[in-house]
Backbone bond lengths (Angstrom), bond angles and torsions (degrees), N, CA, C in turn:
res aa  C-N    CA-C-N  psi(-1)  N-CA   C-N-CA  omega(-1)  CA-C   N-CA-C  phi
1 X - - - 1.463 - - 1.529 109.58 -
2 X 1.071 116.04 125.90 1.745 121.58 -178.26 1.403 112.28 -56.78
3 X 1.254 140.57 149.30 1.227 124.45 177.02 1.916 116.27 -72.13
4 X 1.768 98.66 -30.94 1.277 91.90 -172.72 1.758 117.41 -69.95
5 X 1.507 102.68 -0.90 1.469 94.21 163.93 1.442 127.21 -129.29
6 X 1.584 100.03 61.32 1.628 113.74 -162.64 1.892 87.40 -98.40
7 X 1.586 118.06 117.75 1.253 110.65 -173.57 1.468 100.14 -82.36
8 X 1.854 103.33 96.61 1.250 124.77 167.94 2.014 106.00 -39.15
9 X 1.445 73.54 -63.81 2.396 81.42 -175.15 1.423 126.47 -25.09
10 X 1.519 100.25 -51.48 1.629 119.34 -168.09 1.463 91.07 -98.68
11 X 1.187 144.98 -19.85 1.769 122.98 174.59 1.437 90.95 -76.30
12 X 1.475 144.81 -41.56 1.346 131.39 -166.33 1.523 99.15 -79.85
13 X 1.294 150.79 -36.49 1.027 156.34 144.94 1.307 104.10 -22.29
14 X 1.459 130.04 -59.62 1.747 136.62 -154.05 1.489 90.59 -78.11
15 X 1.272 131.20 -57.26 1.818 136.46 167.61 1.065 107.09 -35.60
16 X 1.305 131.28 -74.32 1.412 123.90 -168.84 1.764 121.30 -43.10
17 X 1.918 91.96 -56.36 1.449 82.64 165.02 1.282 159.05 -101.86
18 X 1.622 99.31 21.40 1.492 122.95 146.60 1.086 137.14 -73.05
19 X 1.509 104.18 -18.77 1.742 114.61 161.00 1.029 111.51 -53.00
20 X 2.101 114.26 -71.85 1.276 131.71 -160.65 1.665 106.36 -65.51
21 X 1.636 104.84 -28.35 1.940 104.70 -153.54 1.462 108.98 43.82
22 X 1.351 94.58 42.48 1.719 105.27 171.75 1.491 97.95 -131.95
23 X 1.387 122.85 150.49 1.442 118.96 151.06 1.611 104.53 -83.75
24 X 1.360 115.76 -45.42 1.542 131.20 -153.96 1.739 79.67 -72.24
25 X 0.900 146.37 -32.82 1.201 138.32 -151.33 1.694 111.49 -85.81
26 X 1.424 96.05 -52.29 1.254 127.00 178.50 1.645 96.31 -71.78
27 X 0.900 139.29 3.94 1.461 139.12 -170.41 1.527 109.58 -109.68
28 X 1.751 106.61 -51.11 1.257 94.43 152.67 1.308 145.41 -80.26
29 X 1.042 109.41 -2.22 1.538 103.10 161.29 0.866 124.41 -94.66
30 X 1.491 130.65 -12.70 1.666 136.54 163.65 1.471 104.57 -52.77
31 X 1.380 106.32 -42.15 2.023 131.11 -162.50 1.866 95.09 63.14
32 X 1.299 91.91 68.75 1.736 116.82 161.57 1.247 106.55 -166.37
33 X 1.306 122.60 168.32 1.460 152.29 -114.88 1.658 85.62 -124.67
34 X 1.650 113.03 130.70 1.166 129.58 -171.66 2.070 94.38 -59.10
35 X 1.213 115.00 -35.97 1.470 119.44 169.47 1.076 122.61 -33.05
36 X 1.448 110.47 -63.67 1.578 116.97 -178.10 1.521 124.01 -103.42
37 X 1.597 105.30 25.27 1.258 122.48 152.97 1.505 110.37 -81.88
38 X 1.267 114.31 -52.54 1.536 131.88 170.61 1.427 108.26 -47.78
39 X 1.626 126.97 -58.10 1.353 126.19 178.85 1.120 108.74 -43.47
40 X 1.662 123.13 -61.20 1.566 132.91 -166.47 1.256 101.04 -62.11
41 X 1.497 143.67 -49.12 1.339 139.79 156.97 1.566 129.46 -15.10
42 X 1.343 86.76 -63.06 1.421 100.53 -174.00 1.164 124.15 -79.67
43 X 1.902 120.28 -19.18 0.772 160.78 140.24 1.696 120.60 -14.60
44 X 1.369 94.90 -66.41 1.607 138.08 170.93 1.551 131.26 -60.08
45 X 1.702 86.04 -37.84 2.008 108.28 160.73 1.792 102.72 -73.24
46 X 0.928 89.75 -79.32 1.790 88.57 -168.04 1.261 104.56 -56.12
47 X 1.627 137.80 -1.36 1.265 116.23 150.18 1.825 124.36 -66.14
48 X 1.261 98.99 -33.66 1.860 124.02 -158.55 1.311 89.09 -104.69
49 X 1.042 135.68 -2.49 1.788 123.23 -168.49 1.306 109.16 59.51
50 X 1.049 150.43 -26.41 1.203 150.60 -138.73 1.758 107.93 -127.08
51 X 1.718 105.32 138.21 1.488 113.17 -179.32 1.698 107.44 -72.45
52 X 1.242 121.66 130.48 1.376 102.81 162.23 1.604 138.22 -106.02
53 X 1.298 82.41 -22.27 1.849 96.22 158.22 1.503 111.13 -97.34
54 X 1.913 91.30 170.02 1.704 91.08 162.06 1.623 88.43 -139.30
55 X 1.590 139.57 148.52 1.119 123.09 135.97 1.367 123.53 -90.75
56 X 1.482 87.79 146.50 2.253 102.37 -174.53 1.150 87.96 -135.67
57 X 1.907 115.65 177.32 1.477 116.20 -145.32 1.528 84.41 -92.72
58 X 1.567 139.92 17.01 0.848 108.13 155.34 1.848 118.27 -123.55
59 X 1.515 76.15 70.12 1.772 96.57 -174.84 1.764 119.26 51.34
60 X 1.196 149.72 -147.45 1.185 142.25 -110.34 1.497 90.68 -115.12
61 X 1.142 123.98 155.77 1.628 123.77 178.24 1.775 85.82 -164.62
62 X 1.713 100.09 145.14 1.314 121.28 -166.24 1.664 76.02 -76.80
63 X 1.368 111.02 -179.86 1.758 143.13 174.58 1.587 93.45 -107.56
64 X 1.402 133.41 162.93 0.806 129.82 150.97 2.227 133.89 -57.70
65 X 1.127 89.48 -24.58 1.351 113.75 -165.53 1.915 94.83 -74.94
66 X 1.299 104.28 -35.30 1.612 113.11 -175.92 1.556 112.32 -92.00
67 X 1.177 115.78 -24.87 1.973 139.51 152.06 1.444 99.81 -17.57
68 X 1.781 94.92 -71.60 1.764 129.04 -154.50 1.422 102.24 -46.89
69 X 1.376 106.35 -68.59 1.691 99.95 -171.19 1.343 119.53 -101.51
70 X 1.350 124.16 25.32 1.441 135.19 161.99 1.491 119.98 -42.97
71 X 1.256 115.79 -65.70 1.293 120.32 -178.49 1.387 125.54 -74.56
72 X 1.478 105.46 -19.45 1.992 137.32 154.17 1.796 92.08 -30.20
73 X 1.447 89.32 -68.19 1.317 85.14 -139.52 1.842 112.46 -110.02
74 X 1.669 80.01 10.01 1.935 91.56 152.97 1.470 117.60 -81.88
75 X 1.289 111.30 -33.89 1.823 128.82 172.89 1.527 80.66 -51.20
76 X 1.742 129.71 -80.62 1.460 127.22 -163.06 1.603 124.94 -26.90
77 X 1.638 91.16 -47.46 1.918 75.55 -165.45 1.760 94.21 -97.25
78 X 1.477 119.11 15.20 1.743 96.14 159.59 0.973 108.87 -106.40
79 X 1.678 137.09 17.91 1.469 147.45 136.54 1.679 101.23 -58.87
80 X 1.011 111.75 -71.35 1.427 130.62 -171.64 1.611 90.12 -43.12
81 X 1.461 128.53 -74.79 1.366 120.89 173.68 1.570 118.32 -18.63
82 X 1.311 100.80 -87.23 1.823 125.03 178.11 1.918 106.66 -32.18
83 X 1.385 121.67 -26.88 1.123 116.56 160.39 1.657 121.45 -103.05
84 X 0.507 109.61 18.10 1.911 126.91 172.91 1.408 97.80 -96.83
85 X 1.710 116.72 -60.67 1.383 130.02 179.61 1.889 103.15 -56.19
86 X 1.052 114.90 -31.04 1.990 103.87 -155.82 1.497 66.71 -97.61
87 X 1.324 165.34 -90.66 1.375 156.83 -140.90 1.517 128.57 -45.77
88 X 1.655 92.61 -22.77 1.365 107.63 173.42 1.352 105.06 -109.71
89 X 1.680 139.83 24.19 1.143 147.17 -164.23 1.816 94.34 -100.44
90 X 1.180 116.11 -33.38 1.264 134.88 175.92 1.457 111.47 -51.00
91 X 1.436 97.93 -80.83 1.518 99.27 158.62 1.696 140.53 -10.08
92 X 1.350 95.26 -60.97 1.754 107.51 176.58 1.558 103.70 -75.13
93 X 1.277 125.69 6.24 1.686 121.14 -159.26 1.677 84.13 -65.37
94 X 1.059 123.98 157.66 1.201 151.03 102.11 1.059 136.94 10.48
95 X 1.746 121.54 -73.40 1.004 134.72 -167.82 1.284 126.32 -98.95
96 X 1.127 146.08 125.69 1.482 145.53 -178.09 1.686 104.75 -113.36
97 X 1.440 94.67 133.85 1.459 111.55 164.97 1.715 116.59 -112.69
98 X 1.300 118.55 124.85 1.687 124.80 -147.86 1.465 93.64 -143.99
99 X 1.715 109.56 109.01 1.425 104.86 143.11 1.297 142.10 -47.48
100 X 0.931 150.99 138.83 1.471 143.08 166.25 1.624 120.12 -146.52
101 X 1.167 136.16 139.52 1.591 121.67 151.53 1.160 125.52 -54.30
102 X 1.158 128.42 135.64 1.874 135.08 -169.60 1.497 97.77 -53.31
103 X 1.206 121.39 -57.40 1.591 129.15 -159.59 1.831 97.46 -70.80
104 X 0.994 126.70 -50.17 1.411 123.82 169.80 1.586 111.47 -64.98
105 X 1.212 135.61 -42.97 1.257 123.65 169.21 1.462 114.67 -64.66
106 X 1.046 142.33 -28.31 1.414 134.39 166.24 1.237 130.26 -66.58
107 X 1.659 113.01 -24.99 1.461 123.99 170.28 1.168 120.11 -93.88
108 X 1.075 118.29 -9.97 1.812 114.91 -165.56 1.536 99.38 -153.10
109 X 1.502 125.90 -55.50 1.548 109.79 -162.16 1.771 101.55 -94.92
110 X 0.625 115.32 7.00 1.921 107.72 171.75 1.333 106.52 -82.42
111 X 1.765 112.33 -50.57 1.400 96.91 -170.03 2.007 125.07 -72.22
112 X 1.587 85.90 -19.30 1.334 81.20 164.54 1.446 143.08 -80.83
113 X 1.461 108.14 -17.77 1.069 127.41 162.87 2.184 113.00 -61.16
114 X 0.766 55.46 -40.16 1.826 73.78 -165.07 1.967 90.90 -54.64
115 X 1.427 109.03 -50.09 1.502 119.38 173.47 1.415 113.95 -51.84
116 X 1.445 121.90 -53.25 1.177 130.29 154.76 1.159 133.50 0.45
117 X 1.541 96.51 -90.69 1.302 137.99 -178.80 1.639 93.78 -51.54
118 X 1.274 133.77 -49.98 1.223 133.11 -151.52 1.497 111.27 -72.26
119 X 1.445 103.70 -20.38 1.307 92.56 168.01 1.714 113.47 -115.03
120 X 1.213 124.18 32.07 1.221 134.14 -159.19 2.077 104.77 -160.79
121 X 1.157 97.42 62.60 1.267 109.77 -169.50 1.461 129.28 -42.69
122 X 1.419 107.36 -44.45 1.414 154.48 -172.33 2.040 97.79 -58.72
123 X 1.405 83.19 -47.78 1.971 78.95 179.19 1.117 144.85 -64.58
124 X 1.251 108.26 125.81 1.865 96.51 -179.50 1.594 110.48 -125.73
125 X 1.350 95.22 139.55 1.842 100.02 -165.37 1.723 92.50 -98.71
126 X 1.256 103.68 162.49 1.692 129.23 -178.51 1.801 90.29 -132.62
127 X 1.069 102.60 122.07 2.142 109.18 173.81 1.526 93.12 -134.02
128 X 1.469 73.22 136.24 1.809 82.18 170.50 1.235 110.44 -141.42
129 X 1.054 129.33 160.39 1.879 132.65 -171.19 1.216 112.86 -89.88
130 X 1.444 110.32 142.37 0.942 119.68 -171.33 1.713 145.68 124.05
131 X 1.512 106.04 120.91 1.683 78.76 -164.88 1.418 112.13 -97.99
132 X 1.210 118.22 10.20 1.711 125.59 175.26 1.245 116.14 -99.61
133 X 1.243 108.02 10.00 1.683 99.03 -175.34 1.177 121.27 -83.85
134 X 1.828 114.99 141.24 0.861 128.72 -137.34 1.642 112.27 -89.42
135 X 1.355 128.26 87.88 1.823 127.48 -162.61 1.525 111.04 -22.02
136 X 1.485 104.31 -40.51 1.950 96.85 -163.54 1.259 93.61 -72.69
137 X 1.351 114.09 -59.63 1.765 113.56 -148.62 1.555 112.11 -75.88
138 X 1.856 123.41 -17.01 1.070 122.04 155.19 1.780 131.50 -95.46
139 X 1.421 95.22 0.89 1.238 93.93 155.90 1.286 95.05 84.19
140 X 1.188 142.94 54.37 1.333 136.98 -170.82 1.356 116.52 -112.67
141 X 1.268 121.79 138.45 1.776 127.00 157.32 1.683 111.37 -69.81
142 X 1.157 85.96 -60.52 1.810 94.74 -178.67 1.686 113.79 -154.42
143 X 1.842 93.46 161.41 1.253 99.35 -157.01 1.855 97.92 -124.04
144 X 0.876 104.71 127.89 2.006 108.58 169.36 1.668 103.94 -84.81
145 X 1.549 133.04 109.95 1.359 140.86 177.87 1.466 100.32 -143.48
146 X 1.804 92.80 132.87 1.333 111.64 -167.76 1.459 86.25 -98.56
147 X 1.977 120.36 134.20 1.395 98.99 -172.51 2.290 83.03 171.14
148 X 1.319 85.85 175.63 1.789 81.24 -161.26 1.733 99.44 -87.30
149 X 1.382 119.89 24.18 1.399 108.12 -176.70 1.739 98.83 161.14
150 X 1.153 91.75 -171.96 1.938 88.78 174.48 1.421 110.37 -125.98
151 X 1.253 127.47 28.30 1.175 130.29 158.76 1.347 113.06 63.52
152 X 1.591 116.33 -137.83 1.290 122.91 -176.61 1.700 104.68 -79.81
153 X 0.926 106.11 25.52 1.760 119.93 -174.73 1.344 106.06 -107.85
154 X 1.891 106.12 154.00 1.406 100.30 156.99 1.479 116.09 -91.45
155 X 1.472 126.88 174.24 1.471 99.33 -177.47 1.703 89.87 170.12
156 X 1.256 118.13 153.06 1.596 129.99 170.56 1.571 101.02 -135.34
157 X 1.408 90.75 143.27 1.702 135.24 -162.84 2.224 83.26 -67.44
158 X 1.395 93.60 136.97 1.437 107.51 175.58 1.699 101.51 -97.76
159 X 1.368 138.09 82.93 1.517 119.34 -173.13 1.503 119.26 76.19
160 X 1.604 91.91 176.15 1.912 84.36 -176.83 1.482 101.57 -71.31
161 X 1.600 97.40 -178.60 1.795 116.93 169.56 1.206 97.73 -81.28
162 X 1.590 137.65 79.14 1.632 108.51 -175.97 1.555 91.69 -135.19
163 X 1.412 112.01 175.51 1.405 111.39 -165.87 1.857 86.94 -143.82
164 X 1.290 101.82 143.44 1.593 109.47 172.94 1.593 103.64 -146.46
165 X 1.834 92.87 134.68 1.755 106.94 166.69 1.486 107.99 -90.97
166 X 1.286 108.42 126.10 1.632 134.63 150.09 1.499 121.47 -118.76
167 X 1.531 96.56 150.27 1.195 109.26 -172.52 2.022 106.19 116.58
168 X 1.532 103.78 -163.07 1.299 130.63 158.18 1.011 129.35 176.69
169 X 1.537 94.34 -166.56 2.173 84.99 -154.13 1.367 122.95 79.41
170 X 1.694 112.63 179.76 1.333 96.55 -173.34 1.695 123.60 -49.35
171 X 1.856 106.82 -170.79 1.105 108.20 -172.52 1.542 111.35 -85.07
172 X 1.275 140.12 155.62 1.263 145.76 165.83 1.841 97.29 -104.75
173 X 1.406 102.14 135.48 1.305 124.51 176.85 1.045 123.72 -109.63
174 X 1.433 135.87 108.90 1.708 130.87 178.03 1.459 97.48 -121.76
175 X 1.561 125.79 -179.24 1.451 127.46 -168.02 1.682 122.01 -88.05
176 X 1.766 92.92 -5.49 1.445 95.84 168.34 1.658 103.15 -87.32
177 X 1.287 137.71 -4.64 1.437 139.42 167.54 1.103 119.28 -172.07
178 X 1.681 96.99 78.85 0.871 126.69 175.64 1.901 144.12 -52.70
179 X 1.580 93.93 -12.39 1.086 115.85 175.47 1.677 128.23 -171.87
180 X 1.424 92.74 77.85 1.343 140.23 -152.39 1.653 103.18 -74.30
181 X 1.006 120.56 -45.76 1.945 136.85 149.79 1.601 95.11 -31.15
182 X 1.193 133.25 -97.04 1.543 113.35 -175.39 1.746 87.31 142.11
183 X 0.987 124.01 -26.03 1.471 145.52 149.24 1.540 130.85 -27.95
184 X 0.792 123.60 107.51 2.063 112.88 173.18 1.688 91.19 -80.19
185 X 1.025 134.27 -45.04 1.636 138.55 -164.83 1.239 101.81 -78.60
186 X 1.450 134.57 -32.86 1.595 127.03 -172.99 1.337 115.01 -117.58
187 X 1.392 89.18 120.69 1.635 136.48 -176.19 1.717 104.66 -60.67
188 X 0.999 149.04 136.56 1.621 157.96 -179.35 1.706 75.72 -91.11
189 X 1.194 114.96 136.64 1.353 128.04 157.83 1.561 121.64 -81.89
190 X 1.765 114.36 4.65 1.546 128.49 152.27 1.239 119.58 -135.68
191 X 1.703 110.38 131.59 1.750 97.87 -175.03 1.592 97.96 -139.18
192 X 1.541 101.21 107.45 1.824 92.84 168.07 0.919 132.34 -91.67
193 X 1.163 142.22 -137.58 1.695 135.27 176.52 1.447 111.90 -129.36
194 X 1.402 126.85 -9.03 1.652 113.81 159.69 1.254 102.54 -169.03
195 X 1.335 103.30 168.13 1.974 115.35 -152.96 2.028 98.18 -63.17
196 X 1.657 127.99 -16.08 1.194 100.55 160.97 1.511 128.61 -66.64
197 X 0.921 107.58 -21.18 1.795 115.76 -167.80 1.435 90.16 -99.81
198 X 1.364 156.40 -39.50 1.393 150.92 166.70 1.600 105.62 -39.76
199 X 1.435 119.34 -31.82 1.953 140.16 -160.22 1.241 78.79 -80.68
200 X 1.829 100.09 -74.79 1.979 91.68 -137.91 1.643 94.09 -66.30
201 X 1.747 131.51 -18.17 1.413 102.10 -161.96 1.937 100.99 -83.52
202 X 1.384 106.89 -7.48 1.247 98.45 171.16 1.688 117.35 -61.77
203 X 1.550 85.79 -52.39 1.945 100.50 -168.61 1.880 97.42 -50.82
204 X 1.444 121.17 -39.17 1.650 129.08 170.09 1.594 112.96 -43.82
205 X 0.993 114.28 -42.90 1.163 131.56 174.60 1.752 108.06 91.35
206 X 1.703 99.95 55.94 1.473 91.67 164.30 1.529 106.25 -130.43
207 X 1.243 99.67 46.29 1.990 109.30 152.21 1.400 114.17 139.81
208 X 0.825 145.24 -123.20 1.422 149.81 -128.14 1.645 121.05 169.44
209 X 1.065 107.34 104.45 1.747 110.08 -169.28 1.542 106.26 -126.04
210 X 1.416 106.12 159.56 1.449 123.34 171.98 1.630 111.27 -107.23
211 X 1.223 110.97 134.36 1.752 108.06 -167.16 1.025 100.29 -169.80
212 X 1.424 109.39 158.09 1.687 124.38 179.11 0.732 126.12 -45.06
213 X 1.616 132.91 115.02 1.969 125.63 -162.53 1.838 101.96 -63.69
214 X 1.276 119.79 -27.26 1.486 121.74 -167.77 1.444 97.96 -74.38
215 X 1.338 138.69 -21.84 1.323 116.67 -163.22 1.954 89.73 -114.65
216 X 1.144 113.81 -12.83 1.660 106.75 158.01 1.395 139.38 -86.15
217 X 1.322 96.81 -15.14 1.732 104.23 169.18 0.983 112.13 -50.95
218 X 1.251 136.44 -76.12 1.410 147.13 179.02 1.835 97.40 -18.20
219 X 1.212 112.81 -63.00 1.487 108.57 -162.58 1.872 110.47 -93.39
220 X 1.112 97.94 1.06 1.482 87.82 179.06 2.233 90.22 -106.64
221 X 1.009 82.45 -23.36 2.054 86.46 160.41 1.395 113.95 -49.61
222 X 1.543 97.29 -60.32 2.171 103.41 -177.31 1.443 111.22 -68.90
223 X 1.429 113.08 -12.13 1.239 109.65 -164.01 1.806 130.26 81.52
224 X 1.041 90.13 26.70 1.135 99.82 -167.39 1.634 112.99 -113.59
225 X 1.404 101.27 47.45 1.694 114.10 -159.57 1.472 116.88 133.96
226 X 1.063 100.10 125.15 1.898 109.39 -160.04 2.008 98.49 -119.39
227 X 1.542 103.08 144.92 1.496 103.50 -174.74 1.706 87.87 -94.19
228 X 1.195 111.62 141.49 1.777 130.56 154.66 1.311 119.18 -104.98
229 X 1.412 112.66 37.00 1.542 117.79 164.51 1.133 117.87 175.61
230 X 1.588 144.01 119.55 1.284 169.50 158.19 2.097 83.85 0.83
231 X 1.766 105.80 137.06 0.805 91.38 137.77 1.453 163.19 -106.26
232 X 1.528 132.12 -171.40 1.603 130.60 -173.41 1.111 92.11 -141.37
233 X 1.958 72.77 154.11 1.644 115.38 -167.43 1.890 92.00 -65.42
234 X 1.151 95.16 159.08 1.920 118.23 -152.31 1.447 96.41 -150.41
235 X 1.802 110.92 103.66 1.771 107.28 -169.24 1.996 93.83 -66.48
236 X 0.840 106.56 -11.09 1.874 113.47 -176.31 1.411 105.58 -76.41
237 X 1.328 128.31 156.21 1.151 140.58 119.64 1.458 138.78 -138.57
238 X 1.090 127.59 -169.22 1.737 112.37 157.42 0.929 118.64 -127.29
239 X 1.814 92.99 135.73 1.407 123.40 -146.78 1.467 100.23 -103.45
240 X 1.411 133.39 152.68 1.370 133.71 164.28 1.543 115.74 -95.54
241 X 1.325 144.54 111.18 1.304 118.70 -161.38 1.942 101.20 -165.65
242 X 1.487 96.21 144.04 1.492 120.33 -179.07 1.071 123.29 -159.82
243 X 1.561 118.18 149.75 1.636 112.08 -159.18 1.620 98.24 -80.86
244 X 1.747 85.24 166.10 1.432 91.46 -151.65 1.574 111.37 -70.39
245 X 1.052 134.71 11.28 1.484 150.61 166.75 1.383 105.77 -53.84
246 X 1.768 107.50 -77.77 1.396 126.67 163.49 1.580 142.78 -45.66
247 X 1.710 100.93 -33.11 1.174 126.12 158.41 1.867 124.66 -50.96
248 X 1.596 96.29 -53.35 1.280 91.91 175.28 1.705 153.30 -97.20
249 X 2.004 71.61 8.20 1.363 96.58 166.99 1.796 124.42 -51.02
250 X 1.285 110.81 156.11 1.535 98.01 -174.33 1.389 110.04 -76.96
251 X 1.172 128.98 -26.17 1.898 130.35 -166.50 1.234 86.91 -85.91
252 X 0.953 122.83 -39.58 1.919 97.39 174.06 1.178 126.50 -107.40
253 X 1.707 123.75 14.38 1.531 112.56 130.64 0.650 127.57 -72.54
254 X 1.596 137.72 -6.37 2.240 158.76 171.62 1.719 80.51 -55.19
255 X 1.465 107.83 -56.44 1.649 102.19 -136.57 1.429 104.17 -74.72
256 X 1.652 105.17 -48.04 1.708 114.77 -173.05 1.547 89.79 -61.36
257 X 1.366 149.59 -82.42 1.207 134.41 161.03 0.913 118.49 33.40
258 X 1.775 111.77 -82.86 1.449 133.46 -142.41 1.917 97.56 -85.32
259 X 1.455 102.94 -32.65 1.440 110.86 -178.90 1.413 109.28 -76.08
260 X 1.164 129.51 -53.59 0.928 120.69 177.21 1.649 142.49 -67.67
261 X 1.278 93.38 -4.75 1.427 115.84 -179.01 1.549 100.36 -86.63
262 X 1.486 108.10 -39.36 1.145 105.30 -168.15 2.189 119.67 -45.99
């Protein structure tokens, strides 16, 4: 018999009510109907050829034939347990491995982590850069990607979609706006490579950039950089997101939790 068609249903069905030598018994603890304890039974014979009960006037008595592999296949499902248990051993890990962009992890996801952690001593995070990285091959729980949704992912929205200019003077150019002049012909006379370095060269005071209001709050909070214009809607945001495998693990519903509460 192949394993992939070993009728798991009706052997846990056949246990139960060889424990009780009840159907009704075995019914409630299944939380189903002494009926379709009987179906799966009978079910279970004309799979095996073989009778496994008998009733006598003093109700249910195993067959010998159902005796035989009883204890077979009580050993089975506390195997079956012990790997349920090591699969969910994962779960309780400890450790999280989390994409993020450098410039967004320094403004927003460190300190919460850091909060985290504070009451959860035991944890130790692995971050790695980047917003394309790939969940299997880096091994990831979760990923921080600035982007119009989470795609074939599960994932919750970090804040609004909104975008705010700080600074002044000319324009500062990074690859989320890239050409901030309004111009195909005019060049930003500064161009960094992502909306943290677009911030601090604003807060420096060499121009004026447009960037994610979530990763400027923080610094226009300390004062350490003031907005000169109302903000706008931003089809972008950053998204928190992992397939739904990873998602519904429990240590990283703790974390999205813990982040999002924040």
């Amino acid at each position: 018999m192949k394993r992939t068609h070993l009728p798991l249903n009706a052997l846990r069905v056949f246990d139960a009510a060889a424990r009780h030598l009840s159907f009704t018994r075995a019914a409630d603890e299944l939380a189903v109907t002494p009926a379709a304890v009987g179906q799966q039974i009978r079910a279970l014979e004309d799979l095996l050829g073989v009778v496994l009960f008998r009733r006598t006037s003093k109700g249910l008595e195993l067959t010998e034939e159902a005796s035989a592999g009883l204890e077979s296949l009580r050993t089975g499902f506390l195997h079956f347990e012990d790997a349920v248990q090591a699969m969910q051993a994962g779960q309780s890990s400890h450790v999280y491995t989390i994409a993020a962009p450098r410039d967004f992890f320094a403004a927003w996801l460190a300190p919460r982590l850091a909060a985290f952690r504070a009451d959860h001593q035991q944890l130790r995070y692995v971050v790695v850069d980047g917003e394309g990285s790939d969940f299997t091959e880096a091994n990831l729980d979760l990923a921080v990607r600035w982007t119009d949704g989470p795609g074939d992912l599960e994932g919750l929205q970090l804040g609004p979609a909104e975008r705010v200019t700080v600074g002044s003077g000319d324009w500062i150019a990074w690859p989320g706006d890239p050409n901030p002049c309004g111009g195909e012909d005019e060049k930003p006379p500064v161009s960094v490579s992502d909306a943290g370095e677009a911030l601090a060269a604003a807060a420096a005071g060499l121009g004026r950039a447009r960037v994610p209001a979530l990763l400027a709050d923080s610094w226009i909070e300390q004062g350490r950089i003031a907005a000169i214009a109302d903000r706008e809607p931003s089809r972008r945001a950053y998204w928190l997101v992992a397939p739904l495998p990873q998602w519904r693990q429990k240590k990283v519903k703790a974390l999205v939790a813990a982040l999002m509460g924040s």
